[in-house]
KERONU-284695 format. One record per residue (C-alpha): y, z, x. Coordinates in pm, whole numbers. Layout:
! KERONU-284695
+--------+--------+--------+
|      Y |      Z |      X |
+--------+--------+--------+
|      Y |      Z |      X |
...
+--------+--------+--------+
END
This chain:
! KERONU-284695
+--------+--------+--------+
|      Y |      Z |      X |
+--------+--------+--------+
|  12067 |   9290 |   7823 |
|  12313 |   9509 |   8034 |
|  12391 |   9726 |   7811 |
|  12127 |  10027 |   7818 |
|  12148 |   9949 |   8213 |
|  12521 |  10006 |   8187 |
|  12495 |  10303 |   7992 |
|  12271 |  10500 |   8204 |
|  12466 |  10370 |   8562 |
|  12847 |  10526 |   8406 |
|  12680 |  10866 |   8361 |
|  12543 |  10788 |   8711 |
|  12894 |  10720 |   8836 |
|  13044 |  11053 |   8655 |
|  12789 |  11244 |   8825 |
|  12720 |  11109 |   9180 |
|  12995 |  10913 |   9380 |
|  12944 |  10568 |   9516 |
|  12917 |  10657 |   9879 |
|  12655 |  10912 |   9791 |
|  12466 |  10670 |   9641 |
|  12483 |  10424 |   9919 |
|  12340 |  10664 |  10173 |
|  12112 |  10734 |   9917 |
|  12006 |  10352 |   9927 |
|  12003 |  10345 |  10261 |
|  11804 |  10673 |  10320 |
|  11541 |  10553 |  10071 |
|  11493 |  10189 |  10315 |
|  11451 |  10375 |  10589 |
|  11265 |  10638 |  10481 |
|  10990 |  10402 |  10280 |
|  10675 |  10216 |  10429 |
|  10691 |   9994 |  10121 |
|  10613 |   9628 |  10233 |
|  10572 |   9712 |  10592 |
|  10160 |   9591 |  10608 |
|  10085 |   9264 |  10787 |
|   9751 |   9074 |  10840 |
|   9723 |   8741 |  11019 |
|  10022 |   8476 |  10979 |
|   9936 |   8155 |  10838 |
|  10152 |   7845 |  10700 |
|  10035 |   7557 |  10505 |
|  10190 |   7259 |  10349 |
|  10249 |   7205 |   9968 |
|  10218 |   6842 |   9854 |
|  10551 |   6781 |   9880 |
|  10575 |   6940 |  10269 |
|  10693 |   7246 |  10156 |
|  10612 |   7541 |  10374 |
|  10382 |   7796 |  10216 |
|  10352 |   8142 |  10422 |
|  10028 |   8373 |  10389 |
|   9883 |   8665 |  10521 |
|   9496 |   8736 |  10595 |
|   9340 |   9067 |  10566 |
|   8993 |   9018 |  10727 |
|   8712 |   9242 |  10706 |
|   8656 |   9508 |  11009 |
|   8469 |   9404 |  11323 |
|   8125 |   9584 |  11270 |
|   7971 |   9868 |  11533 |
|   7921 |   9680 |  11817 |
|   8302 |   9458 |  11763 |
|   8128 |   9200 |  11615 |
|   8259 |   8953 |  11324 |
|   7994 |   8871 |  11043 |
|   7758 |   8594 |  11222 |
|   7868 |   8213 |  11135 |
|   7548 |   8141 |  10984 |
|   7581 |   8445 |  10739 |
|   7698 |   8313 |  10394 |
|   8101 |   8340 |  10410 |
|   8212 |   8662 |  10216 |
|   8428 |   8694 |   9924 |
|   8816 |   8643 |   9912 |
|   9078 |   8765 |   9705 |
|   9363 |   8602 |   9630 |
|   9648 |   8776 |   9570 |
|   9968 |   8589 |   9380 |
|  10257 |   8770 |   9300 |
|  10527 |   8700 |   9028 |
|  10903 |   8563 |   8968 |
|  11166 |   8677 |   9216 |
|  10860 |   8906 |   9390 |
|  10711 |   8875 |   9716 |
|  10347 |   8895 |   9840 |
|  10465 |   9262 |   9963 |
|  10489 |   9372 |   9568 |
|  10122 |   9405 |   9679 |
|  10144 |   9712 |   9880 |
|   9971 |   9966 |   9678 |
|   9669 |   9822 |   9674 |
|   9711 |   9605 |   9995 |
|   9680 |   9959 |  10176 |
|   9390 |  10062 |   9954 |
|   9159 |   9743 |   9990 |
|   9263 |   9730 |  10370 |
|   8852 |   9703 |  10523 |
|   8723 |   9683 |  10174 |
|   8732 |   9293 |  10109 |
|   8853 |   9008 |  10248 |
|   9247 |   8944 |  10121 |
|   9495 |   8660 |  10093 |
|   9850 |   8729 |   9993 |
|  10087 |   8458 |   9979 |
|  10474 |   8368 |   9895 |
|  10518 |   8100 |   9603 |
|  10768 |   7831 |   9733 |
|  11127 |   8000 |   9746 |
|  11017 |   8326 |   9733 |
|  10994 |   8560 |  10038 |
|  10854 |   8422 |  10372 |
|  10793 |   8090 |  10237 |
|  11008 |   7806 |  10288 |
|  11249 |   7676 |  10008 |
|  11120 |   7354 |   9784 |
|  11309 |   7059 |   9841 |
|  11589 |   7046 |   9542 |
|  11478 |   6764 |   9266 |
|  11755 |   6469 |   9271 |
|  11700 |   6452 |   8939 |
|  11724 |   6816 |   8811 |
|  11398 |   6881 |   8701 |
|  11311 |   7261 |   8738 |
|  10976 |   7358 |   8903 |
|  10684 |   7325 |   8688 |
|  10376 |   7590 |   8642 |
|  10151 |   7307 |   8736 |
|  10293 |   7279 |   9059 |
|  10252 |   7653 |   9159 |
|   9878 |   7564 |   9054 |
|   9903 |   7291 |   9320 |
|  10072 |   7527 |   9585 |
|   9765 |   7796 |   9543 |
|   9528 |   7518 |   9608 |
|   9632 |   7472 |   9895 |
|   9718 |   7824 |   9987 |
|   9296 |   7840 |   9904 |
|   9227 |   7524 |  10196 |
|   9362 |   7690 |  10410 |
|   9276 |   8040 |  10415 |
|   8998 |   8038 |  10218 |
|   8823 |   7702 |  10231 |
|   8452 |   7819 |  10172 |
|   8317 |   8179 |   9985 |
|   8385 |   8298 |   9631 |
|   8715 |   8307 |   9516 |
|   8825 |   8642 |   9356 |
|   9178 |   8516 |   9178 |
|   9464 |   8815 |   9115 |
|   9794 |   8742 |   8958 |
|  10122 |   8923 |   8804 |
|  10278 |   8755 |   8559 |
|  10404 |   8447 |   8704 |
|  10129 |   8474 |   8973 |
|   9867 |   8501 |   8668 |
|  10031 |   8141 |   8515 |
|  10059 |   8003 |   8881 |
|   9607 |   8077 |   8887 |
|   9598 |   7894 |   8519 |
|   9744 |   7620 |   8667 |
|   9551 |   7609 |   8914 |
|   9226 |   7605 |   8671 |
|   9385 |   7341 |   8432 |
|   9416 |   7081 |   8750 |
|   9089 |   7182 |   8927 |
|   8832 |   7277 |   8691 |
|   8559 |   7228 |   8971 |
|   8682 |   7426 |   9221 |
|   8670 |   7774 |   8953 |
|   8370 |   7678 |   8850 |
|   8196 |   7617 |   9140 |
|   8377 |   7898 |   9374 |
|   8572 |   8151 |   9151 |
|   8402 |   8474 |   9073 |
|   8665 |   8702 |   8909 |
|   8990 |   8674 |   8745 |
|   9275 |   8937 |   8723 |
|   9574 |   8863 |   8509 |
|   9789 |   9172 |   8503 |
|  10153 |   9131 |   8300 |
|  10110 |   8778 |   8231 |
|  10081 |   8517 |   7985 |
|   9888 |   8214 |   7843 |
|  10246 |   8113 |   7601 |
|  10488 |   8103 |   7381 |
|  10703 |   8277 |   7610 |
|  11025 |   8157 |   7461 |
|  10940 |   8403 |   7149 |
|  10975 |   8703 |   7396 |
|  11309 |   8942 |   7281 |
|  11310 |   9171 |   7608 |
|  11373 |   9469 |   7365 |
|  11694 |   9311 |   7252 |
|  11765 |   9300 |   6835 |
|  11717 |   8962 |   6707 |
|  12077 |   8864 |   6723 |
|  12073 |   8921 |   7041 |
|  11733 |   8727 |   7146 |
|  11893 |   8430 |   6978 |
|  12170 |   8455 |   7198 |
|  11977 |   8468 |   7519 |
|  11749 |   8226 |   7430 |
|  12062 |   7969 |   7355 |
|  12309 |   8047 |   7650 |
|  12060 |   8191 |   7895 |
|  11889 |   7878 |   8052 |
|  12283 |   7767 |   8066 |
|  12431 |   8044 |   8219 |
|  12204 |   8074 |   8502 |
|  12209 |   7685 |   8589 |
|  12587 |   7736 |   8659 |
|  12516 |   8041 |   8830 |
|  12270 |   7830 |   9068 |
|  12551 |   7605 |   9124 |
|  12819 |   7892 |   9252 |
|  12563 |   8050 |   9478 |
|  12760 |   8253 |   9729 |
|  13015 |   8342 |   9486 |
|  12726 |   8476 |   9243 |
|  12613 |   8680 |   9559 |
|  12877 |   8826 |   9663 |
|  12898 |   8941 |   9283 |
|  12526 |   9088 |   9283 |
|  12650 |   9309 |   9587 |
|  12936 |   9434 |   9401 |
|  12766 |   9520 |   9125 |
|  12481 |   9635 |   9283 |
|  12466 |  10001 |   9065 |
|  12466 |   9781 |   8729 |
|  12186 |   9559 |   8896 |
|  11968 |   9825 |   8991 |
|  11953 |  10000 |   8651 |
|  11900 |   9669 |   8522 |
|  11601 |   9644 |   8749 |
|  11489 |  10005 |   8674 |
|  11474 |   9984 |   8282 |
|  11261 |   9612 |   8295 |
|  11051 |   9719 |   8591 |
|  10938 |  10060 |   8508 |
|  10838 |  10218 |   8174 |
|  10846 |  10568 |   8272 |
|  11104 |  10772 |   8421 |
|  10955 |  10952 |   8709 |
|  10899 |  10664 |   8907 |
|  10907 |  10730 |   9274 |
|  11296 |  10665 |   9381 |
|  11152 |  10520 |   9744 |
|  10890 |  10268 |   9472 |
|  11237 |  10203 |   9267 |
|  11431 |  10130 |   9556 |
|  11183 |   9862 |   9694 |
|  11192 |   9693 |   9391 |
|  11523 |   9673 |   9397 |
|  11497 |   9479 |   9734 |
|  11233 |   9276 |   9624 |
|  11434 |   9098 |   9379 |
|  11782 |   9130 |   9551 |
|  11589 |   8891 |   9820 |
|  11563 |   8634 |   9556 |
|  11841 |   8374 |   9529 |
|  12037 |   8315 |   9219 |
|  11995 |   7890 |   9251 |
|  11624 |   7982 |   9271 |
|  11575 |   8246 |   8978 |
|  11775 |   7927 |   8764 |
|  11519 |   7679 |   8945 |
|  11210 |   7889 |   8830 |
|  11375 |   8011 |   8472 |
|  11291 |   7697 |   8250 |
|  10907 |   7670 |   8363 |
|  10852 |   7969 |   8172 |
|  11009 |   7836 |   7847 |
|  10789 |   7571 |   7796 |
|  10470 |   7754 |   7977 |
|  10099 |   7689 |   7804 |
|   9835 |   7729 |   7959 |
|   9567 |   7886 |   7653 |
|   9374 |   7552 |   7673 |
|   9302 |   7673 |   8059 |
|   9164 |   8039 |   8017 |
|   8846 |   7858 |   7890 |
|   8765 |   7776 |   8260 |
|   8714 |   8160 |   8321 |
|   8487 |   8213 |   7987 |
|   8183 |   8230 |   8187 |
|   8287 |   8482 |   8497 |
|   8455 |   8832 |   8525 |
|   8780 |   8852 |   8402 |
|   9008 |   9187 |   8439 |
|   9343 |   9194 |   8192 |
|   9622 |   9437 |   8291 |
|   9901 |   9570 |   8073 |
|  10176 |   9718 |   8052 |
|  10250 |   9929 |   7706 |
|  10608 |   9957 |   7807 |
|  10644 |   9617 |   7966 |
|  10990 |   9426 |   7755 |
|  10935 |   9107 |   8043 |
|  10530 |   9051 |   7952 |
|  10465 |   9237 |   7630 |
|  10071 |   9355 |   7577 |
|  10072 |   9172 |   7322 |
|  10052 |   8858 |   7532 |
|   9767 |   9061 |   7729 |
|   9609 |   9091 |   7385 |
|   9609 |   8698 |   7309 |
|   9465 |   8653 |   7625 |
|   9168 |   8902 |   7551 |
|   9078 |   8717 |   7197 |
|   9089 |   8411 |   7397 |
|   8809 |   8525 |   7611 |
|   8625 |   8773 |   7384 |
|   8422 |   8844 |   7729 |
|   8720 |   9019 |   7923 |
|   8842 |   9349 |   7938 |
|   9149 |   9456 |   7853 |
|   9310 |   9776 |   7965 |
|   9654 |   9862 |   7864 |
|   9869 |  10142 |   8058 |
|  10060 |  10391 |   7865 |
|  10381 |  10420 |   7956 |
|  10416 |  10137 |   8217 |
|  10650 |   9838 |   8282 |
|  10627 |   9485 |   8400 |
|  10584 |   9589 |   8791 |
|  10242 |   9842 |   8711 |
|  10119 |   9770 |   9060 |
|  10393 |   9946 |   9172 |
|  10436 |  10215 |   8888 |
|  10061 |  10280 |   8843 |
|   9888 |  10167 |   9135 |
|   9632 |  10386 |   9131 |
|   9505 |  10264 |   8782 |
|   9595 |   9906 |   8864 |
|   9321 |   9898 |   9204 |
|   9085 |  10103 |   8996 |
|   9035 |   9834 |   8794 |
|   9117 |   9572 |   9085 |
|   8792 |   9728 |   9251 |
|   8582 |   9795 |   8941 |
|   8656 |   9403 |   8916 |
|   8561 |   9338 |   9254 |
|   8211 |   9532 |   9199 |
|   8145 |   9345 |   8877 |
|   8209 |   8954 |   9063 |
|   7977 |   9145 |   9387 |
|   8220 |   9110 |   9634 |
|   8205 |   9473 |   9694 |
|   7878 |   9681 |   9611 |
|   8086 |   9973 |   9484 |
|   8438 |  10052 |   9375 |
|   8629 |  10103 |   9695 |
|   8798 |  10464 |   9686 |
|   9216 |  10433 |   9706 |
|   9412 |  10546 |  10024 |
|   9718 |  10721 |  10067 |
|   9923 |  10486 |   9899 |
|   9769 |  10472 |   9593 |
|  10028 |  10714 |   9409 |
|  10392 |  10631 |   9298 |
|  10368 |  10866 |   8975 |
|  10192 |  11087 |   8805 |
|  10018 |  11231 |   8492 |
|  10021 |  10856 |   8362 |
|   9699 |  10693 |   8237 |
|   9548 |  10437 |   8091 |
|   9454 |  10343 |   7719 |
|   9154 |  10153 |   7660 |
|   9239 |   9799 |   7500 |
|   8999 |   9619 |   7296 |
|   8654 |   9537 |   7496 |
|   8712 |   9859 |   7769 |
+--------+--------+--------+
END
């Protein structure tokens, strides 16, 4: 999987010495607002006590510095859920563009960013898509215990909200307006060859789950490794994230700290639930409401074509798929992605009109979207 990665970081290393490309890194952190927005801090408590950490985006105080009146019917809430070895800050983009716009939740999954770390199984067992359905629940209690639901999720974030329909079938249909699954997937996962030649999916599909369970075991030794190879990582990064090449370096670079922050043990706790991930019997509890599908043409983590089976599985969404974009299109295209974020929002009525995108709503450009089937 290195190898492309590889390629492109010696011609890197011919051209541009390593302390260049340090400051460079450095430059870039300091330079970028990426994943600097905050709302109001909240924790909540998973079933099994772990620590979940959200974030609140209310609406503005009207004219007079007045809150919406308690009797007033409670507005709409979006929930935002981001995916594997992310953070709710992968957000950003359209964070900054629905700021005033609608009320927001974003969240950390257990072991990822501000939220606490799940306690380790005695028995082995990896975490399970069900229970990330069980950790958004409660995420919902708590910062969102009454209103419509609006329910937004990248890739793992999408199969963390279809767990959460499979296990509470009442609570989407009696609160949940909209659905947006952007780079995710109902299944069949394991048949995924992240643009590698069949010999070579065979191989990672073997050794992989393997490999990265004794990684997990030889965690600050594996660390101190990712640091040292931090050039080879962050091609790596580059070619799965993005699908174009003019991504913004200071967009690239967060990425790249995004999923640095992730531990090894944890990216081998979270691997396996995606192996043996279906959830197509649980899109039917969003066949009668709005639902928004995202995709990237480019994307070798989530290919459209999962997108796709999603879309025949609920004939009433609508699909769009980006040309030339990558697993992380909220970040590469964010412009397109909260166009159809608030065209989503307008068709559940939690906004009356497509909210118009700030400042932030640019990473790259000349890129747009192709209609899928149904948009």
């Amino acid at each position: 999987m290195a190898a492309g990665a590889a390629a492109g970081v010696a011609v890197e290393r011919i051209t541009v010495g390593r302390g260049i490309r340090m400051r460079a890194r450095l430059a870039l952190d300091a330079a970028g607002d990426y994943g600097s927005l905050r709302g109001t801090q909240g924790t909540c408590r998973a079933e099994d006590s772990t620590e979940l950490y959200y974030e609140v985006d209310e609406l503005p105080e009207d004219a007079a510095g007045r809150r919406p009146r308690r009797e007033a019917a409670p507005p709409a809430t979006v929930v935002f859920c981001h995916g594997y070895c992310l953070g709710q800050d992968s957000w950003h983009f359209q964070r900054a563009a629905l700021r005033g716009v609608v009320r927001s939740v974003y969240w950390d999954q257990r072991s990822h960013g501000r939220s606490a770390r799940g306690p380790v199984r005695a028995d082995g067992e990896p975490v399970t898509i069900d229970q990330l359905g069980r950790d958004l629940k409660a995420v919902i209690d708590a910062a969102a215990p009454e209103g419509p639901l609006i329910l937004v999720g990248h890739s793992m974030g999408g199969m963390t909200i279809m767990g959460l329909a499979d296990q509470f079938p009442d609570l989407v249909r009696e609160r949940v307006t909209g659905v947006a699954l952007i780079g995710t997937s109902s299944g069949r996962l394991g048949e995924v060859t992240y643009g590698l030649p069949s010999v070579g999916t065979v191989a990672v599909r073997r050794l992989l789950p393997g490999v990265l369970k004794a990684l997990g075991s030889q965690v600050e030794l594996v660390e101190k490794g990712r640091r040292a190879t931090a050039d080879l990582f962050a091609g790596m990064i580059k070619m799965y994230s993005f699908g174009s090449r003019d991504v913004d370096p200071g967009v690239a670079r967060f990425a790249e700290r995004l999923i640095e922050a992730t531990p090894i043990d944890v990216v081998a706790e979270f691997y396996p639930a995606f192996q043996t991930h279906d959830k197509t019997a649980a899109l039917q509890r969003f066949a009668d409401i709005p639902v928004t599908v995202v995709a990237g043409a480019s994307d070798m983590i989530t290919p459209a074509g999962h997108s796709q089976a999603i879309k025949d599985l609920l004939p009433g969404a609508e699909l769009t798929v980006l040309e030339s974009a990558g697993h992380l299109m909220m970040l590469e295209q964010p412009e397109a992605v909260t166009r159809l974020l608030t065209e989503l929002l307008a068709r559940a009525g939690a906004v009356p009109a497509p909210a118009n995108v700030g400042r932030h709503g640019r990473s790259t450009a000349g890129n747009a979207a192709r209609p899928g089937t149904g948009r």
